[in-house]
N, CA and C atoms as an extended XYZ file, in Angstrom:
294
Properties=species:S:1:pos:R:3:atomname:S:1:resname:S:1:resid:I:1 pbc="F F F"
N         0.848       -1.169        0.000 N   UNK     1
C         0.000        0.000        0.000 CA  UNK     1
C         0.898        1.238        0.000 C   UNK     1
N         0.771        2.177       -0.374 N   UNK     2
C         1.482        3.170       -0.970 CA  UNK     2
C         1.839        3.771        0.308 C   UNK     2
N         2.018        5.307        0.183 N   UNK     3
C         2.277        5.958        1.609 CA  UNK     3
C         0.514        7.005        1.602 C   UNK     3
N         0.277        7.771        0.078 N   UNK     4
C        -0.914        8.368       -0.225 CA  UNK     4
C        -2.226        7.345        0.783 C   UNK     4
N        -1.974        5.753        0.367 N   UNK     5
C        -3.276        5.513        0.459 CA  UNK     5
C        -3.511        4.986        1.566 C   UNK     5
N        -2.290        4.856        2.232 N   UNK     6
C        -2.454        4.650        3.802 CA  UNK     6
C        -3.209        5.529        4.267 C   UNK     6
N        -2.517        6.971        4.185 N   UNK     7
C        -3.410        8.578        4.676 CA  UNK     7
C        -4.914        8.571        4.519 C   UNK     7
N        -5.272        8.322        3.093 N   UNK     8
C        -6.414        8.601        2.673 CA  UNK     8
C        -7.038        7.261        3.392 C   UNK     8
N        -6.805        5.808        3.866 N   UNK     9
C        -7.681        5.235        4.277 CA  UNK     9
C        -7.687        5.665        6.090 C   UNK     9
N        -6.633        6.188        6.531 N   UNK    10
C        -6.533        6.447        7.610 CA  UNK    10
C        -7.614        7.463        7.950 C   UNK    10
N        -7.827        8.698        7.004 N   UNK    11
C        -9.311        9.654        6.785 CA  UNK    11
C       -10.669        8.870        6.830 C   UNK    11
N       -10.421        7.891        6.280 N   UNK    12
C       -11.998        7.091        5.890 CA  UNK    12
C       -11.930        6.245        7.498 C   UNK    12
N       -11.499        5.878        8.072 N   UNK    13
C       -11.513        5.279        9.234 CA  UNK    13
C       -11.812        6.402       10.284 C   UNK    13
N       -10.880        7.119       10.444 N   UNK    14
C       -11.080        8.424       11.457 CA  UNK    14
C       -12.097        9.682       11.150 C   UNK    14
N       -12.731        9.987        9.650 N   UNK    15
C       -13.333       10.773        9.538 CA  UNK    15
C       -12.157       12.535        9.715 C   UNK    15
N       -10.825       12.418       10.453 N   UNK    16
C       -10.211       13.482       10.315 CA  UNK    16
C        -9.220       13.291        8.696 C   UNK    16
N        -8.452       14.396        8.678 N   UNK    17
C        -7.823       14.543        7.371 CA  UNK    17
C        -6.471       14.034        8.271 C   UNK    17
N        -5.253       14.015        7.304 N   UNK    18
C        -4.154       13.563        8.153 CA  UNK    18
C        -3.515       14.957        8.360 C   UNK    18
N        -4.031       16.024        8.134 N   UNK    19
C        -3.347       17.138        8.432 CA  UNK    19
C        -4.041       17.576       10.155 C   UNK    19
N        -5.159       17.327       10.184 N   UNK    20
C        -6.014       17.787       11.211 CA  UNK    20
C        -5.533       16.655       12.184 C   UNK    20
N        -4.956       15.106       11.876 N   UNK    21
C        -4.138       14.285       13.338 CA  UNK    21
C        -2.716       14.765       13.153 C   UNK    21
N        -2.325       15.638       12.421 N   UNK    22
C        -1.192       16.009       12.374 CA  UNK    22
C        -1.140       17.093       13.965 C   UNK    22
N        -1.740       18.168       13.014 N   UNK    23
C        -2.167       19.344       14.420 CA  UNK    23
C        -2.666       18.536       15.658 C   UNK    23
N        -3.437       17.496       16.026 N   UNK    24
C        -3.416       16.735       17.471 CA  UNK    24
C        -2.375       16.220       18.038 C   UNK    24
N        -1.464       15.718       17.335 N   UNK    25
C         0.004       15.500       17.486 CA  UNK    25
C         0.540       16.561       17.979 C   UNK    25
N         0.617       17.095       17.195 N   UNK    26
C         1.608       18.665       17.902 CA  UNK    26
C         1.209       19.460       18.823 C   UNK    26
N        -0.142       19.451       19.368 N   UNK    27
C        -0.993       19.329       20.452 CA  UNK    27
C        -0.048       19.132       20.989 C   UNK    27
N        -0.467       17.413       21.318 N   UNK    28
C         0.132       16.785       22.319 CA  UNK    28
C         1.814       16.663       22.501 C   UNK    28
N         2.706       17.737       21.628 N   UNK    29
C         3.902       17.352       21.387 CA  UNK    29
C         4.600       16.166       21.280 C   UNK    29
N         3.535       15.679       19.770 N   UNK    30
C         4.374       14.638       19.539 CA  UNK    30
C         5.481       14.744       18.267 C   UNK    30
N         5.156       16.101       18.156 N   UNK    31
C         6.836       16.402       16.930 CA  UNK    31
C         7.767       16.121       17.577 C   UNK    31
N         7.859       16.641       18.692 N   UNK    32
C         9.543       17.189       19.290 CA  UNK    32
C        10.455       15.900       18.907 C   UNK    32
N        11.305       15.705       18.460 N   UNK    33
C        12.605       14.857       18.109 CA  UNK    33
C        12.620       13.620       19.044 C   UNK    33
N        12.623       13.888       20.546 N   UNK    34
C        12.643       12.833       21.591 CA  UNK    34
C        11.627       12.103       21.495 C   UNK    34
N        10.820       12.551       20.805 N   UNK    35
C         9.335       11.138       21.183 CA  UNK    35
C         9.761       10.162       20.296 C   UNK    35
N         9.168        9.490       20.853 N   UNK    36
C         9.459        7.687       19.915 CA  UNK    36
C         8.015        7.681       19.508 C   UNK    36
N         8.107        6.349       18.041 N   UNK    37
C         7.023        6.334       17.120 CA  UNK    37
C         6.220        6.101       17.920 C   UNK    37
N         7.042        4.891       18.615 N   UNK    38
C         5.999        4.071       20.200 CA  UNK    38
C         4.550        4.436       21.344 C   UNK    38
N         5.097        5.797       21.204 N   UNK    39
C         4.128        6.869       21.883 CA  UNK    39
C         2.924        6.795       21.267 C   UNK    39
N         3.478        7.316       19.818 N   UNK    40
C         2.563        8.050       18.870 CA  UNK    40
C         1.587        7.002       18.450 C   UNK    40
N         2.310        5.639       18.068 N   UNK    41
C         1.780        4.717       18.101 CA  UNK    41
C         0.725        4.318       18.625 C   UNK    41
N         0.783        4.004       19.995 N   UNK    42
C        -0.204        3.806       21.443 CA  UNK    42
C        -1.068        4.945       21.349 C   UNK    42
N        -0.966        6.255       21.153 N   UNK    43
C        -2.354        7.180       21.584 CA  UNK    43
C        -3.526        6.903       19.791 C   UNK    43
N        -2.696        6.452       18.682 N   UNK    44
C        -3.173        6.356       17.882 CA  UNK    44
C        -4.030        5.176       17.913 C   UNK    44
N        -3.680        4.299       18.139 N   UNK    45
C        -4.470        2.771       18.640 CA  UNK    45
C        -5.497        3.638       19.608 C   UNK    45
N        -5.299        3.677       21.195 N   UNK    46
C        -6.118        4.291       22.026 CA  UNK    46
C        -7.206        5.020       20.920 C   UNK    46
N        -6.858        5.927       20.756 N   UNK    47
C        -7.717        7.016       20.507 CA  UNK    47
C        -8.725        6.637       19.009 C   UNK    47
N        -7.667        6.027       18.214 N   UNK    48
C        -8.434        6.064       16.943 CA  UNK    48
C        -8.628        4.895       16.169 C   UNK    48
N        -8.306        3.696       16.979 N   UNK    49
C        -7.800        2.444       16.533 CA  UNK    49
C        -7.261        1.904       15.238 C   UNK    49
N        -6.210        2.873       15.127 N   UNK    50
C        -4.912        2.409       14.079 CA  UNK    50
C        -4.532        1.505       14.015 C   UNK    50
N        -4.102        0.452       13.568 N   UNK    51
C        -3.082       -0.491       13.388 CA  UNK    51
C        -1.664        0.362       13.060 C   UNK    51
N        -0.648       -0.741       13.255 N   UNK    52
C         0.588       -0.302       12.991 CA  UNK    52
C         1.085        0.081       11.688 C   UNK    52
N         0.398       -0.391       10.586 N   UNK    53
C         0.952        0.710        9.406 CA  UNK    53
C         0.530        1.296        8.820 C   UNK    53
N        -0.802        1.916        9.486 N   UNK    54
C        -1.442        3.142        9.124 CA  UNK    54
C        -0.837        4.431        9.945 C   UNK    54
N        -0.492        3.941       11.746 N   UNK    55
C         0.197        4.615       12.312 CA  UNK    55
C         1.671        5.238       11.969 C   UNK    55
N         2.007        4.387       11.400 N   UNK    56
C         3.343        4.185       10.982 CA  UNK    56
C         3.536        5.634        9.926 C   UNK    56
N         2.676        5.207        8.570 N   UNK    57
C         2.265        6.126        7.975 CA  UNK    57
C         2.204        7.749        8.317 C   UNK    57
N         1.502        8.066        9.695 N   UNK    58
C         1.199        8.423       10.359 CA  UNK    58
C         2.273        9.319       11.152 C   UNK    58
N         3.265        8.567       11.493 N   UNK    59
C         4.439        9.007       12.521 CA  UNK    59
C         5.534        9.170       11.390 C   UNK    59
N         5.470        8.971        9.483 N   UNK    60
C         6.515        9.708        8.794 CA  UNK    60
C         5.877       11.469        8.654 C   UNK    60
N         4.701       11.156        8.533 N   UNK    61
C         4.441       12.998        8.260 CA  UNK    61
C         4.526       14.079        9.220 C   UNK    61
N         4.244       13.125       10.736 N   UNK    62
C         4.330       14.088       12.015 CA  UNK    62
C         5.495       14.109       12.381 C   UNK    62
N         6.397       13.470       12.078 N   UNK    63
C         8.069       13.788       12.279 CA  UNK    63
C         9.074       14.075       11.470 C   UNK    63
N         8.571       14.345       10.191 N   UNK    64
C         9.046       14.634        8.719 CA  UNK    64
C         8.828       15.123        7.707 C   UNK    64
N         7.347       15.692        8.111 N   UNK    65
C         6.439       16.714        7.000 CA  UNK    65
C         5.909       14.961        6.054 C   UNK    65
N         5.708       16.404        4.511 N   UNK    66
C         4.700       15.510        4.145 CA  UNK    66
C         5.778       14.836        2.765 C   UNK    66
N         7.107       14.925        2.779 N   UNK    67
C         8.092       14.356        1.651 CA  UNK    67
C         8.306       13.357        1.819 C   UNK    67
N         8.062       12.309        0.720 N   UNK    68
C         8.834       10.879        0.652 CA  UNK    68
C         9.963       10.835        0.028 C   UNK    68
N        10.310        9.773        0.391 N   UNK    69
C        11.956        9.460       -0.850 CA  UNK    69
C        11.355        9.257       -1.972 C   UNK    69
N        12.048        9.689       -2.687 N   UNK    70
C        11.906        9.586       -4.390 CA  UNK    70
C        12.023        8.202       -4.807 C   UNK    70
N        12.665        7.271       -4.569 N   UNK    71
C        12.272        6.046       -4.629 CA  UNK    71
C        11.350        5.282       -4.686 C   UNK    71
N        10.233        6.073       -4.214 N   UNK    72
C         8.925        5.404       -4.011 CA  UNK    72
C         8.523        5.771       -5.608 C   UNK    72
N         8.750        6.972       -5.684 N   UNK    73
C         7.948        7.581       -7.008 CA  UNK    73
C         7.529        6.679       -7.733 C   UNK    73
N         6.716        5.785       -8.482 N   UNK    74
C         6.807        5.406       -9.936 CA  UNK    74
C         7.880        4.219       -9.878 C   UNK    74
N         7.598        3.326       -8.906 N   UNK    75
C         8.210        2.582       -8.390 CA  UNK    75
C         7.077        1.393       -8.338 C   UNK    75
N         8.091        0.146       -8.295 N   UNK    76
C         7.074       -1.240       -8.109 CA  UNK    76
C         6.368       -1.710       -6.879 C   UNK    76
N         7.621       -0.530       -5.988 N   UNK    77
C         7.603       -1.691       -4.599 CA  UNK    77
C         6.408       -1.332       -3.496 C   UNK    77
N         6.232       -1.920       -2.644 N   UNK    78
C         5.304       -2.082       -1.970 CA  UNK    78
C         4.132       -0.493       -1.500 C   UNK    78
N         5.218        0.632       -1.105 N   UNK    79
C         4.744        2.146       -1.107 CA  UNK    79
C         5.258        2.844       -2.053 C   UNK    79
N         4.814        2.060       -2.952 N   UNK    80
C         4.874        3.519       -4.150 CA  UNK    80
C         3.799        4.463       -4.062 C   UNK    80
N         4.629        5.190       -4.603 N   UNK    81
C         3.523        6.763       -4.572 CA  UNK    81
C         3.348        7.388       -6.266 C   UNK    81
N         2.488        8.106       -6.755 N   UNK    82
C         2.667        9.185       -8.043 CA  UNK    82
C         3.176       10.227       -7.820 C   UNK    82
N         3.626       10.861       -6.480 N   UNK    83
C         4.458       11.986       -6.017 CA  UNK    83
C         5.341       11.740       -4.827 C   UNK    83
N         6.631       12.525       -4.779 N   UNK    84
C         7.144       12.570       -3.637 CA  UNK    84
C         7.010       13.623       -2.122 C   UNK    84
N         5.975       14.023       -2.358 N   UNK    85
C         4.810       14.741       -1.655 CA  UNK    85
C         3.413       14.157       -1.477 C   UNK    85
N         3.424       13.963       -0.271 N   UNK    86
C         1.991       13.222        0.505 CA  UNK    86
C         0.571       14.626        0.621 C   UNK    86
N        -0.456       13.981        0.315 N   UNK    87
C        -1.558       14.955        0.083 CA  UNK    87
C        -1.994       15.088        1.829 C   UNK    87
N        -2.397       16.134        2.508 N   UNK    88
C        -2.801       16.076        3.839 CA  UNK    88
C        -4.163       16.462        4.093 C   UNK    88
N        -4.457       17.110        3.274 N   UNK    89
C        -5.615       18.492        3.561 CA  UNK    89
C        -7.409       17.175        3.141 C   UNK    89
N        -6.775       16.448        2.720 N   UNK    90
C        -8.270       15.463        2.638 CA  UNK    90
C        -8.507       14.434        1.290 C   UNK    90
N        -9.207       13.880        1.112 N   UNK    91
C        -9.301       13.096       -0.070 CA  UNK    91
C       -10.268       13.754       -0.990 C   UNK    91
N       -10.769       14.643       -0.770 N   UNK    92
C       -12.344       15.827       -1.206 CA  UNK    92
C       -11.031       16.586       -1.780 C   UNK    92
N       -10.259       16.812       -1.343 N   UNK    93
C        -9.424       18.374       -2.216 CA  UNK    93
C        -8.216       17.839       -2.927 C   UNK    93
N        -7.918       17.016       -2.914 N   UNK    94
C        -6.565       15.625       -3.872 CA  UNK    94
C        -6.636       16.236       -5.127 C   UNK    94
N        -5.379       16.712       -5.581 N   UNK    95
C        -5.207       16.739       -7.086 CA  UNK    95
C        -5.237       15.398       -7.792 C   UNK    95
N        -5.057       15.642       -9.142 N   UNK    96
C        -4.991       14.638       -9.688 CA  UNK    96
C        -3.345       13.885       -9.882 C   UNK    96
N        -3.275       12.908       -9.547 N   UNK    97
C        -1.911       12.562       -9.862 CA  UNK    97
C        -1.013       12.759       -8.439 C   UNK    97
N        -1.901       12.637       -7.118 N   UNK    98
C        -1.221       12.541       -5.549 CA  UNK    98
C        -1.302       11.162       -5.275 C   UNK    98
């Protein structure tokens, strides 16, 4: 599953965008450098019942913005993406080709 469609199913499960659990994160300061995924992990289960690689998903944009490696681009492997930029703002406002 890509890195896009993790996000976008992570929206359809939670009803939030991944930009709007982004901002709850940083709420709760879960940017700052010292937190482990582990944390982020656990309140995501708790709170929203994530599994681990939607969370996962999850803990590259809140500790790394929204850039993937280019590797993924147009790639075979398991998270490929059509961009090396992750869409946040919702699956309603997605260009074409995210």
């Amino acid at each position: 599953m890509s890195f896009q469609a993790y996000l976008d199913s992570i929206e359809e499960k939670t009803g939030l965008t991944p930009r709007q659990l982004i901002e709850l994160a940083k709420e709760k300061g879960f940017d700052s450098p010292d937190v482990k995924a582990g944390t982020i992990l656990d309140w995501l289960k708790e709170d929203f019942d994530l599994g681990r690689g939607h969370g996962m998903a999850l803990v590259h944009v809140i500790k790394n913005g929204p850039r993937i490696d280019s590797k993924h681009v147009g790639s075979n492997g398991s998270h490929r993406d059509e961009s090396d930029t992750l869409w946040l703002d919702g699956k309603a406002t997605k260009p074409k080709g995210v």
